[in-house]
C-alpha positions in Angstrom: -17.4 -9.6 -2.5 -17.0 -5.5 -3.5 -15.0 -3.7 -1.4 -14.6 0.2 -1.9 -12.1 1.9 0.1 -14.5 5.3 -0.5 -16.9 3.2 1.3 -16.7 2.7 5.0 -20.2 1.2 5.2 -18.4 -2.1 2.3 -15.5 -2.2 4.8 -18.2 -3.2 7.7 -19.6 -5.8 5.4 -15.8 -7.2 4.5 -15.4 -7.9 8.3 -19.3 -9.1 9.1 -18.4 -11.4 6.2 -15.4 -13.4 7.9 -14.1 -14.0 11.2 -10.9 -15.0 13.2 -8.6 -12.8 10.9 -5.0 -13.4 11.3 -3.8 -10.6 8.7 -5.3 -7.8 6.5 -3.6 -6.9 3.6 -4.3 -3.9 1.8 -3.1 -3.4 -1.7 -5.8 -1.8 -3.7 -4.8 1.6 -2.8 -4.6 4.3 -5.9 -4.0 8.2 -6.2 -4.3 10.7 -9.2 -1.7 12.8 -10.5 -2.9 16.4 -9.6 -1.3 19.8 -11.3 0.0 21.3 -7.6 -1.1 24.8 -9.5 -4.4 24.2 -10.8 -6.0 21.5 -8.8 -8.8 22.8 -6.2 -9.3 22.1 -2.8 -11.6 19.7 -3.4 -9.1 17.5 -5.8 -6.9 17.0 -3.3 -9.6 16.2 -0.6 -10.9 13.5 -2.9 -7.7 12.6 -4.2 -7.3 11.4 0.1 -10.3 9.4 0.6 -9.6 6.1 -1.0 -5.9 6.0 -0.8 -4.8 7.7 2.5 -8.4 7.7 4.5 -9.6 4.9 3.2 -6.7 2.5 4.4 -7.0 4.3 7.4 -10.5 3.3 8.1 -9.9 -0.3 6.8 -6.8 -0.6 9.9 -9.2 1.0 12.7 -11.7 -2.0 11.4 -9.3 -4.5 11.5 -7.7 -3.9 14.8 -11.0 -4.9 16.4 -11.3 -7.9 14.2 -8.0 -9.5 14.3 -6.9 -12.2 16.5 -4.2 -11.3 19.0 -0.7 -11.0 17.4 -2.5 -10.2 13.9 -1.2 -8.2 11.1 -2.2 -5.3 9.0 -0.5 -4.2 5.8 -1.2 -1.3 4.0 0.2 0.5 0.8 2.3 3.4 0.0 4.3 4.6 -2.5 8.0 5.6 -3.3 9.2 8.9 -4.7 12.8 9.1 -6.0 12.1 12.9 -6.9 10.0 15.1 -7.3 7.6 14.6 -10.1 5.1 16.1 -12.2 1.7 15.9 -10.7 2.7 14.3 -7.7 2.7 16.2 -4.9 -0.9 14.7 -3.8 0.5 11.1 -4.0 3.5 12.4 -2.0 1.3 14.1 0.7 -0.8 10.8 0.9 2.6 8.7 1.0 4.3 10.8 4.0 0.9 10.3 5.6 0.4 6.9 6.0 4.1 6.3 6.9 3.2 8.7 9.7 -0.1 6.8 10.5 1.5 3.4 10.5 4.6 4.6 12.7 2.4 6.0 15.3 -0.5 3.3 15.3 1.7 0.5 16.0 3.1 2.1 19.6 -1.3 1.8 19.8 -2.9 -1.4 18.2 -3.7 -3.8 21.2 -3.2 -7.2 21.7 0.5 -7.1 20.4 -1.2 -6.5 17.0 1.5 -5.4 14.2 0.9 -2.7 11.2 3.5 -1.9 8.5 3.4 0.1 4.9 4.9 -1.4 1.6 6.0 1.4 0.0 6.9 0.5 -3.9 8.3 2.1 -6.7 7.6 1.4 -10.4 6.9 -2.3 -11.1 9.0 -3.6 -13.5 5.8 -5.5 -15.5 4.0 -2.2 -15.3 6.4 -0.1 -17.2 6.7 -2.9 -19.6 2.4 -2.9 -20.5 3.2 0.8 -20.4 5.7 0.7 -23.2 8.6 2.1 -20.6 12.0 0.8 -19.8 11.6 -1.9 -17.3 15.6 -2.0 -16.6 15.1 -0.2 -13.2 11.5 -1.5 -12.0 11.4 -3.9 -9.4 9.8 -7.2 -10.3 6.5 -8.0 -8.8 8.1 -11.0 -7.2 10.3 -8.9 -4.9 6.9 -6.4 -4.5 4.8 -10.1 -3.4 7.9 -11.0 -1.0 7.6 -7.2 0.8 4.0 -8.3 1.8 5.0 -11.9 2.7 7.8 -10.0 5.3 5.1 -7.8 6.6 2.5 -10.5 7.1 4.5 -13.3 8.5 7.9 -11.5 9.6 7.8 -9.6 13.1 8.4 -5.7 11.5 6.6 -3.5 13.4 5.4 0.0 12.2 7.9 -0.1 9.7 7.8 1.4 6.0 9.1 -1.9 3.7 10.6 -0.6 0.1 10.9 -3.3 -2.2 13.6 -2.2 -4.9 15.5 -3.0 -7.5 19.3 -2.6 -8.4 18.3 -2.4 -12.3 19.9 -3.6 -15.1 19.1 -7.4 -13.8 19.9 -7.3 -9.9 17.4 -7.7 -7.3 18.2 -6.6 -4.1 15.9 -7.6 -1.8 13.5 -4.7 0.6 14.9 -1.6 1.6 13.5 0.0 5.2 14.7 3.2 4.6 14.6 5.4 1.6 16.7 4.3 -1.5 18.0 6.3 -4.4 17.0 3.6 -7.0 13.8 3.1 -5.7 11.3 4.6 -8.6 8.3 6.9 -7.9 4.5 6.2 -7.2 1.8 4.4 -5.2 -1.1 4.9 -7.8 -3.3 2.8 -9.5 -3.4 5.5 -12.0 -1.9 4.6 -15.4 0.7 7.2 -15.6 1.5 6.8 -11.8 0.7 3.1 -10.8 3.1 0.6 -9.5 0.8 -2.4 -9.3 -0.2 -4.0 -12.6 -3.5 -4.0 -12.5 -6.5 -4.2 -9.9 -5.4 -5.5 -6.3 -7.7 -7.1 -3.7 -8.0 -6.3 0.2 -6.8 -9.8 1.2 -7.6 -11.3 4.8 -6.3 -14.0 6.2 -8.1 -16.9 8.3 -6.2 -19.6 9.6 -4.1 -20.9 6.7 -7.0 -19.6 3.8 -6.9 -16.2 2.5 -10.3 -14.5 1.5 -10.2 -11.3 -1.0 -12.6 -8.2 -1.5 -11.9 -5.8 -4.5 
């Protein structure tokens, strides 16, 4: 099924569609680079509603969908400095690490939320015609989400980085120097190669929408 983060009525339908969730995961989250000078009011206030908003809504559905102990992941994004363009993405980043630190001392039913917060993927910056020597594989990225789902973090902000230059090293719960910048979708900005589905899990299936 179609599920539009800009779309809270699609959300409903996600979660009419399947029952006794054990874990949401959210990685279909993009954001546009915006000129901090020239942008209106308006681009920034649409530049929110999938990305920061959006995953918002989709955690406030599935806290009152998932079975006790359940798990909800959403996505962020890493900047290693400031960037071109990016102070909308960095706005919407700081935002749902603040949202996800302060809804899991909330969510019922000892219910866990965390935030994978990427850098540049390493296969991205290689369709891209970029350097891939300091993206993190999308191994490591997949592995973040695995932690989050079925490790016992709690309203924690997971960066998956790499070392470069042909060193993984693993997630990161704090801010890291070598992580590299984004959390967009968008083709200059985007960290994930390609479309990503709002996954759910039931039991030991997983069912996508996206």
């Amino acid at each position: 099924m179609t599920v539009d983060l800009e779309d809270p009525s699609s959300l409903d339908a996600l979660f009419d569609e399947v029952s006794g969730l054990d874990a949401v995961v959210c990685c279909a989250a993009s954001g546009p680079l915006v000129d901090l000078v020239s942008a209106t009011d308006g681009e920034f206030a649409e530049g929110m509603r999938a990305k920061l908003l959006g995953q918002v809504a989709l955690a406030r559905r599935a806290v009152r969908h998932l079975r006790d102990g359940g798990s909800i992941t959403l996505t962020g994004g890493t900047f290693a400095a400031p960037m071109a363009g990016g102070s909308l993405g960095a706005l919407i980043n700081a935002g749902l690490e603040g949202f996800v630190r302060n809804a899991a001392g909330e969510v019922p039913r000892n219910l866990r939320i965390n935030l994978v917060s990427p850098g540049w993927i390493k296969e991205t910056l290689e369709s891209l015609g970029m350097d891939p020597a300091d993206g993190t594989p999308v191994s490591e990225v997949a592995r973040a989400y695995v932690e989050a789902v079925e490790g016992s973090a709690q309203g924690r902000t997971i960066r998956p980085w790499f070392s470069g230059r042909g060193s993984c090293r693993g997630t990161s719960p704090t801010r890291d120097p070598r992580d590299r910048a984004s959390g967009s979708r968008d083709a200059r900005s985007s960290p994930l190669p390609g479309p990503a589905p709002i996954r759910v899990r039931v039991g030991d299936r997983w069912v996508s929408g996206g």
